[in-house]
N, C-alpha and C positions, 0 to 999 in steps of 0.2 A: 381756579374758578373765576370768573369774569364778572366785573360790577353785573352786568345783564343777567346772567343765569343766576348770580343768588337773587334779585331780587325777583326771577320767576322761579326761584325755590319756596323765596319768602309769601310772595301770592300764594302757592299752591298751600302751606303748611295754614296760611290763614281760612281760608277755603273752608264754608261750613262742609264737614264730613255729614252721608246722608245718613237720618233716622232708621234705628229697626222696622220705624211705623213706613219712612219712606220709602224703602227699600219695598215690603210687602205692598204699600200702594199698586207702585213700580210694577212689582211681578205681576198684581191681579190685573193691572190695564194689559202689562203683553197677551196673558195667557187669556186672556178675553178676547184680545185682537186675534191672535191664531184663533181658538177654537170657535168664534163666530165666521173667519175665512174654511174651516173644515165644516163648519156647518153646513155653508151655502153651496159646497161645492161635492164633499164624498161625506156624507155624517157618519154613515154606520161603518165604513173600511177605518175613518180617525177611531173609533171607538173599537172595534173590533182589528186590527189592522190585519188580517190575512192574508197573504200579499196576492195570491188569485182572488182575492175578490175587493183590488184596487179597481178605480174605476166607475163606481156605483155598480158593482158584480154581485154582492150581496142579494139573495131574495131577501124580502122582509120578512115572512113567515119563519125561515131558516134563521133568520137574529134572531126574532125574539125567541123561540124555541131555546139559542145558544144560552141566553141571559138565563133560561129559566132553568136550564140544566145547572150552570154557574153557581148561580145561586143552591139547589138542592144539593150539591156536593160541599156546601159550605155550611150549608143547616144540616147535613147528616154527618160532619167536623166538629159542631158544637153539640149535638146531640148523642155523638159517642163520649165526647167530656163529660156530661151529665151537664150541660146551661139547657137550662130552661126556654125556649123562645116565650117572650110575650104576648100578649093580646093588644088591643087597640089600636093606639094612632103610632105609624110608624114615619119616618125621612129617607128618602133615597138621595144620597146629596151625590153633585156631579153626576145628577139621570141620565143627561145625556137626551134620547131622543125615549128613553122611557122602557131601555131594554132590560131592566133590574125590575124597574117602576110597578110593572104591571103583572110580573111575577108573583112581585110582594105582595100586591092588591088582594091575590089568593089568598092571603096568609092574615090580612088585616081586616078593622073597619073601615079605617080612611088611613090615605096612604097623601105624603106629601112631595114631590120632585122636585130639585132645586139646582138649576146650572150656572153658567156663568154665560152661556152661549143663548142671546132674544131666539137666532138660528136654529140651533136644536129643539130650543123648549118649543117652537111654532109647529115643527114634525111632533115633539112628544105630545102635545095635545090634538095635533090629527090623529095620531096612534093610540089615543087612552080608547081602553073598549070598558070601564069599568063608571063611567059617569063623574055624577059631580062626587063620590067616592074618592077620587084623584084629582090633586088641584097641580100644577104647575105653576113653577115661581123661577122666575130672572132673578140673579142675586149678584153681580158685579162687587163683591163687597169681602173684605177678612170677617167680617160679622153677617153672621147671618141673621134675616128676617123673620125670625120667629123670636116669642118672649119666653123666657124661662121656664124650666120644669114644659115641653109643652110635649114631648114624644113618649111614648114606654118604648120604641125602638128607635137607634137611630145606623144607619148601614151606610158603607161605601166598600167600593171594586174600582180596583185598574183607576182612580180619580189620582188620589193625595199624590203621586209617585211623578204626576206631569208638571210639580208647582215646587217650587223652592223649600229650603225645607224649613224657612222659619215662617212661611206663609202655611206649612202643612201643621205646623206647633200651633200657630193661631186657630186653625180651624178645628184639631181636635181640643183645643179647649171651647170652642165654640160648642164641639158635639157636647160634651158633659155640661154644660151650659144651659142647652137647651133640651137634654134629658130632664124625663122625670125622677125623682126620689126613684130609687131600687130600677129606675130602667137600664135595660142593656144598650150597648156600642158598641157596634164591630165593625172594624173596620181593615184594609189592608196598604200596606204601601212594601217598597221595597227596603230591604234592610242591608245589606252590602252586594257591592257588584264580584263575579265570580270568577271574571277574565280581566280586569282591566282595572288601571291605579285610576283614583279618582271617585267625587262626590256627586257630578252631574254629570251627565252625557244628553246631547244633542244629536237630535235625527233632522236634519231639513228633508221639508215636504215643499213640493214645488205648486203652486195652484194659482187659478187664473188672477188672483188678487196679489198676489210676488210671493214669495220663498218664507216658509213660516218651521217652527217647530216643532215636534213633540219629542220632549223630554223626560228624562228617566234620572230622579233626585235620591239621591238616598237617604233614609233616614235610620240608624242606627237603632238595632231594639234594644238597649240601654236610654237612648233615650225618648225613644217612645214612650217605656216603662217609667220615667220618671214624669214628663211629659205629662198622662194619663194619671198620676197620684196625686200631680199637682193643679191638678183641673178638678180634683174630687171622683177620679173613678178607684175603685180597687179590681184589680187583674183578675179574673177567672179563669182563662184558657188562653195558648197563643199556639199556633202552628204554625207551617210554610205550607205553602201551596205552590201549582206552577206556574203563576202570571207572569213573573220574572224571566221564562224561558229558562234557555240554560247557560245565560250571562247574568240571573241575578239570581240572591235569594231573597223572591216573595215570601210574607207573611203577614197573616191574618193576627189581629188582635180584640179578645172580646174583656168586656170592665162593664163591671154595674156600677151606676152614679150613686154614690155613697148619699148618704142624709144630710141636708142643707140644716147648718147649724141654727136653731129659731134664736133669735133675742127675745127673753124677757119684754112684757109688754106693761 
């Protein structure tokens, strides 16, 4: 080894290594860069990717319909368990352009959407048909913009599984977070891949803005489930579903926010 290479051994070993925090920063500025370039250019084929209806091929009417089927075969999954759905104010996090969003709206009194895409969320509130019932919210952020205890539901689909998976650990601590006492969280991500070794896989999408991705993270249901206990939820139900196709196994996870312990006053 040569005077020159150890001493750019020794630079590199000195080298601050980046934070967990930095790291998640990181992921949420990429995955904001792509999905505001999918916003502006195909929104509903990034979110739904059907490969005939790449191109802006999608009707509108035939999404939202899809989201609303989606959804009911995920509510009659927790409703064979015996969970209970809630009443009141629910979250559609990762809305998207508001294809879950306005599903849900059926189901609640005020419904809240939250993306990471200004892009999408600009289409979800031309798409809200439910009023000021639905608000839409930008949230570029591992913390979400709402205060504590604020949801009795809080939902996601096909979202956690495009983002790293300690940026996916951050956010369902976020969900129980921002649950209320005894409300429900469901949510899905993917839990191993079925054909292939590895933790993340990468699809490049080509668009008028350069070459972006959408990614498929895995997150192991070991540790979801601890994940989930250590955020204050306890587990009720967990199944697979087929979002994963048939290169991963999807699954659904639902946990009511256990009781915020009070301090003495």
């Amino acid at each position: 080894m040569t005077l020159r290479s150890i001493k750019q051994w020794l630079a590199r070993k000195r080298e601050p290594k980046p934070t967990t925090s930095d790291a998640v920063n990181a992921e949420v500025a990429r995955v904001q860069e792509s999905w505001d370039a999918f916003g502006r250019h195909d929104p509903l084929w990034a979110i739904v990717s059907v490969p005939d209806k790449r191109g802006n091929r999608w009707e509108l009417d035939e999404f939202f319909r899809n989201g609303a089927l989606e959804l009911q075969h995920a509510l009659n999954a927790l409703a064979a368990a015996g969970v209970t759905l809630p009443r009141g104010r629910a979250l559609d996090f990762g809305c998207g352009v508001g294809r879950l969003t306005q599903a849900l709206a059926e189901r609640f009194d005020e419904l809240d959407g939250v993306d990471i895409s200004e892009a999408m969320i600009a289409q979800a509130r031309q798409y809200n048909r439910h009023g000021d019932r639905v608000r839409y919210h930008v949230s570029a952020s591992a913390a979400l913009p709402f205060a504590d205890a604020t949801f009795d539901f809080v939902f996601t689909k096909i979202v956690l599984q495009h983002v790293a998976v300690d940026l996916q650990r951050a956010y369902v601590r976020e969900f129980f977070r921002v649950a209320k006492d005894g409300g429900l969280v469901v949510f899905q991500t993917v839990a191993k891949s079925l054909t292939l070794e590895g933790t993340r896989f990468e699809s490049p999408v080509e668009t008028p803005d350069g070459t972006y991705t959408i990614d498929m993270n895995l997150f192991p249901r070991d540790d979801v489930e601890q994940t989930i206990a250590a955020a204050g939820g306890d587990l009720v139900h967990t199944f697979t579903d087929g979002s994963g196709g048939e290169m991963y196994e999807s699954r659904f996870y639902a946990a009511m926010r256990r009781a915020r312990t009070r301090r003495p006053s």
